[in-house]
DSSP file (Angstrom, degrees, kcal/mol; ACC not computed):
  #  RESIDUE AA STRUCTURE BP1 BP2  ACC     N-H-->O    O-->H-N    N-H-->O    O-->H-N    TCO  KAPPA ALPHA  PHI   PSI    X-CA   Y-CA   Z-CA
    1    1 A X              0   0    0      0, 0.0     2,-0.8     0, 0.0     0, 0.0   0.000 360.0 360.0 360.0 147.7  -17.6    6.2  -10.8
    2    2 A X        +     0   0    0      1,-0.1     0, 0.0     2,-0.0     0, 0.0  -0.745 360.0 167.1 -84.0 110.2  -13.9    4.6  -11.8
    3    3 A X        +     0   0    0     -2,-0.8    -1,-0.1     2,-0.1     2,-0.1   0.568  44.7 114.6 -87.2 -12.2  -14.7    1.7  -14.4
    4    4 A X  S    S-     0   0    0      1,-0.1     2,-0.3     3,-0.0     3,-0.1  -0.261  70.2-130.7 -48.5 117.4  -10.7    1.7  -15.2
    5    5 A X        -     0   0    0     -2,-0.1    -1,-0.1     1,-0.1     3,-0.1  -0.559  33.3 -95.9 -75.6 140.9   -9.2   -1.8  -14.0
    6    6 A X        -     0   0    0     -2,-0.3     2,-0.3     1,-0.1    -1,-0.1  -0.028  42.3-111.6 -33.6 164.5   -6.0   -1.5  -11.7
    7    7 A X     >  -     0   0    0     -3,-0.1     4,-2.5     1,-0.0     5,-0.3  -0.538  30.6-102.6 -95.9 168.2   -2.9   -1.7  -13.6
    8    8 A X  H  > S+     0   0    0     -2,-0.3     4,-0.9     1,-0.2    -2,-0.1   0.828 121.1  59.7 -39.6 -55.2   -0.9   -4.7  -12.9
    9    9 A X  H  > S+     0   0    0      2,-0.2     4,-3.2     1,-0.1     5,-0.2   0.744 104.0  45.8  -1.1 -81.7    1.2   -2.7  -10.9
   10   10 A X  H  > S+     0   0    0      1,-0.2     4,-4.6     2,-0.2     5,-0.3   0.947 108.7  53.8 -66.3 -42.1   -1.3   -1.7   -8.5
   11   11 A X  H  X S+     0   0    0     -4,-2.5     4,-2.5     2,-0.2     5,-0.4   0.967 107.1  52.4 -49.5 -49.5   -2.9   -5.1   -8.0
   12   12 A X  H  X S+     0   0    0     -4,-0.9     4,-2.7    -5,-0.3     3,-0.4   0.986 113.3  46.4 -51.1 -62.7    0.9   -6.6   -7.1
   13   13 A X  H  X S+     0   0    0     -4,-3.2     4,-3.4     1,-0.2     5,-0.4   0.962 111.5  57.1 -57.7 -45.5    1.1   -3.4   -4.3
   14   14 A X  H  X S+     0   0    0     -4,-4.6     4,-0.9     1,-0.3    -1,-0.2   0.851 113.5  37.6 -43.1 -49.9   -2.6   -4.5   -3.2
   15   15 A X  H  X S+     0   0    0     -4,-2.5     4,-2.4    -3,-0.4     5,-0.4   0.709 111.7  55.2 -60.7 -44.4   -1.5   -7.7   -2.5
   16   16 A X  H  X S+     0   0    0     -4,-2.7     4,-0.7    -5,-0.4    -2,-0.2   0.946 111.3  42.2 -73.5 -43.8    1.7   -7.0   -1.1
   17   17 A X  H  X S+     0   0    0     -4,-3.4     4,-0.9     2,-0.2     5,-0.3   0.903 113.7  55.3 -76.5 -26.1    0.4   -4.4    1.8
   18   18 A X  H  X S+     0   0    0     -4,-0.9     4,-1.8    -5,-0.4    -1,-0.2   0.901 114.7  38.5 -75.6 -17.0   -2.8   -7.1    2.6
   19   19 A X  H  X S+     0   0    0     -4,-2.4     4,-0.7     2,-0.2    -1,-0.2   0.518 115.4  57.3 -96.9  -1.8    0.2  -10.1    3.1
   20   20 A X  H >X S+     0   0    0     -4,-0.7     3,-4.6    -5,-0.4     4,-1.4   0.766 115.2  37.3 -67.8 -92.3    2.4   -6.8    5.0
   21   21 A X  H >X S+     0   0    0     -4,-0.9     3,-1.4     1,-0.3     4,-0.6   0.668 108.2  62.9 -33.7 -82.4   -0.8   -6.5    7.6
   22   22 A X  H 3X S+     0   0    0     -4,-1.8     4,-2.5     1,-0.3     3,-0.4   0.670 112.1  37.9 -21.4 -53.1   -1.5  -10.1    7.7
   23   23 A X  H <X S+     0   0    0     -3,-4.6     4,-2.3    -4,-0.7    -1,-0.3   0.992 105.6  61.8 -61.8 -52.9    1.9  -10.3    9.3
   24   24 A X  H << S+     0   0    0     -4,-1.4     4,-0.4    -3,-1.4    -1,-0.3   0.743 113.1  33.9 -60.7 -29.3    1.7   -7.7   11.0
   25   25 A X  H >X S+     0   0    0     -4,-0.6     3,-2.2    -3,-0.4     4,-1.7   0.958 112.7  59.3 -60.2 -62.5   -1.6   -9.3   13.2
   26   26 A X  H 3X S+     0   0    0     -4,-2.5     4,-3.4     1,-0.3     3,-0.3   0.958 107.5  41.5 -46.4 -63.1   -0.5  -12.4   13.1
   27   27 A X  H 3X S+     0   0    0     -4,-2.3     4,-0.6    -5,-0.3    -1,-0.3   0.712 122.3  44.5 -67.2 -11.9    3.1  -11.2   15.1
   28   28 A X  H <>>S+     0   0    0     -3,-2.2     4,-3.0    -4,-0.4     5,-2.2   0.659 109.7  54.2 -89.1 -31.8    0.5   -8.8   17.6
   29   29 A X  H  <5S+     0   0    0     -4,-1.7    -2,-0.2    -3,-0.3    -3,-0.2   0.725 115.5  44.5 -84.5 -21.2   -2.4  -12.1   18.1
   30   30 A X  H  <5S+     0   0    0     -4,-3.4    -2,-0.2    -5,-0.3    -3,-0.1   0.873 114.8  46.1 -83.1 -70.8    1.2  -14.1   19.3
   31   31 A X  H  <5S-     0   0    0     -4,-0.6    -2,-0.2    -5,-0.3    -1,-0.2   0.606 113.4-129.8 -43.8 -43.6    1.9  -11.1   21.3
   32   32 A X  T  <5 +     0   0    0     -4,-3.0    -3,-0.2     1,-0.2    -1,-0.2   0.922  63.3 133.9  87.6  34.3   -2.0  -10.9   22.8
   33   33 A X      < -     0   0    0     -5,-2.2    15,-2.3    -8,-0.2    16,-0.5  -0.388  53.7-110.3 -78.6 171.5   -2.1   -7.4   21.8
   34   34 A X  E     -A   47   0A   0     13,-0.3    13,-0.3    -2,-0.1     2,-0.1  -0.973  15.1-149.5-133.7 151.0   -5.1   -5.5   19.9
   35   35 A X  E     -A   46   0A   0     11,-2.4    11,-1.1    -2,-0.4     2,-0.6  -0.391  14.1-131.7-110.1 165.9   -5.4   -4.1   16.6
   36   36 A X  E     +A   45   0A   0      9,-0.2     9,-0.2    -2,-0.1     2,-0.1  -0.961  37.9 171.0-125.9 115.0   -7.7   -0.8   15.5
   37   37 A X  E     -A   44   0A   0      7,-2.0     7,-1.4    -2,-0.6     2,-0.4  -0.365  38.6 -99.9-101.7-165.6   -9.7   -1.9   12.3
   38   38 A X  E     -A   43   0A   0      5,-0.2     2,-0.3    -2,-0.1     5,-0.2  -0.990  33.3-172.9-110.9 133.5  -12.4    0.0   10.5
   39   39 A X        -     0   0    0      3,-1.5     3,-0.2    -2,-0.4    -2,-0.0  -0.894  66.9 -40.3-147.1 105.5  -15.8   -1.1   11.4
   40   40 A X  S    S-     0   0    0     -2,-0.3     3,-0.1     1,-0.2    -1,-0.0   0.877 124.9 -38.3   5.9  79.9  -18.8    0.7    9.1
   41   41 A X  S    S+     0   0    0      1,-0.1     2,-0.4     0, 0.0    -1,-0.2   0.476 125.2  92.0  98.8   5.0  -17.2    4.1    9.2
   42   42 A X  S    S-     0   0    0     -3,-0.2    -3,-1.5     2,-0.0    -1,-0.1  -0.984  77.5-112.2-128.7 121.9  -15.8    4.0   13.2
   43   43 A X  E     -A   38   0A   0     -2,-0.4     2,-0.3    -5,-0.2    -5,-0.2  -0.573  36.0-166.4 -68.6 138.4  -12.3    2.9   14.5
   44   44 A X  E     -A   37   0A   0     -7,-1.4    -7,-2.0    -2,-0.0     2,-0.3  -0.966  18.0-141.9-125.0 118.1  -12.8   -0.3   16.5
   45   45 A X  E     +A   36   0A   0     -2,-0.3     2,-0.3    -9,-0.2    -9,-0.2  -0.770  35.1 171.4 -85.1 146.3  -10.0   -1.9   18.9
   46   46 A X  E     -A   35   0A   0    -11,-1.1   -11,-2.4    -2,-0.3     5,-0.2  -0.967  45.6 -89.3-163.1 107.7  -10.5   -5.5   18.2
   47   47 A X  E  >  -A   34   0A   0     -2,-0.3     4,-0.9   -13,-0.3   -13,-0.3  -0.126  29.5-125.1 -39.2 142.9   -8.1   -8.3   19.6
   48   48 A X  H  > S+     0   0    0    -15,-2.3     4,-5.3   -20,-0.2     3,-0.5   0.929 114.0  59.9 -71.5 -18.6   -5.1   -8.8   16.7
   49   49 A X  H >> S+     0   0    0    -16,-0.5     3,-2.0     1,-0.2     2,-1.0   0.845 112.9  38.7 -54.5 -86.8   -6.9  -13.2   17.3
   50   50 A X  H 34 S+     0   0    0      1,-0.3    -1,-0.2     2,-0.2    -2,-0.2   0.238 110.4  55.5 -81.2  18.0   -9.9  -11.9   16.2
   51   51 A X  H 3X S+     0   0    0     -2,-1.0     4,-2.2    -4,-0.9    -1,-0.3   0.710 100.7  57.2 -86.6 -46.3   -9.0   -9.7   13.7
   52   52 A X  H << S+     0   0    0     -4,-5.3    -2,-0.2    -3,-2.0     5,-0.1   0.804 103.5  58.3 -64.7 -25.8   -7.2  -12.1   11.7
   53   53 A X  T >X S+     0   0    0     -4,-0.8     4,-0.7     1,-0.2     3,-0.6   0.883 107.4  46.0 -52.7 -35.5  -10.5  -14.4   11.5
   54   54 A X  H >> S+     0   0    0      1,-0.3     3,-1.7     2,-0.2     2,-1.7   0.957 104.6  56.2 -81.6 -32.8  -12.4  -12.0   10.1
   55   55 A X  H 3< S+     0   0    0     -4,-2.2    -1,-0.3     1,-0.3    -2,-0.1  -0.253 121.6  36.4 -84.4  49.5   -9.7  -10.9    7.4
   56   56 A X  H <4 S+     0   0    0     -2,-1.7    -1,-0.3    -3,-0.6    -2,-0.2   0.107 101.4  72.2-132.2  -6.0   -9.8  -14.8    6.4
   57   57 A X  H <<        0   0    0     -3,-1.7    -2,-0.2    -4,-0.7    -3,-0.1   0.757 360.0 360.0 -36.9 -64.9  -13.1  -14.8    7.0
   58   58 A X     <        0   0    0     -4,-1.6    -1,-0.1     0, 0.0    -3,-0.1   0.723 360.0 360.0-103.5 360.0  -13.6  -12.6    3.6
């Protein structure tokens, strides 16, 4: 198991791709399109509306 914290670095990129994808739902949920998440171990097509709930959700 990794017990090593992220670098700085990585945390900044973490951040940066989770507020990329945010947009990126957001601009498919106007659109009324559906998104493909992961859902325990299975790709799931999921509307982009109710994809973004859950990802504020956690």
């Amino acid at each position: 198991m990794n017990t090593k914290k992220p670098s700085k670095m990585a945390m900044v990129a973490g951040r940066c791709l989770q507020e990329a994808v945010q947009e990126e739902f957001k601009r498919k949920a106007l659109l009324g399109q559906y998104v493909i998440i992961n859902r325990n171990g299975k790709a799931c097509r999921v509307s982009a509306k109710q994809a973004l709930k859950i990802a504020k959700a956690k």
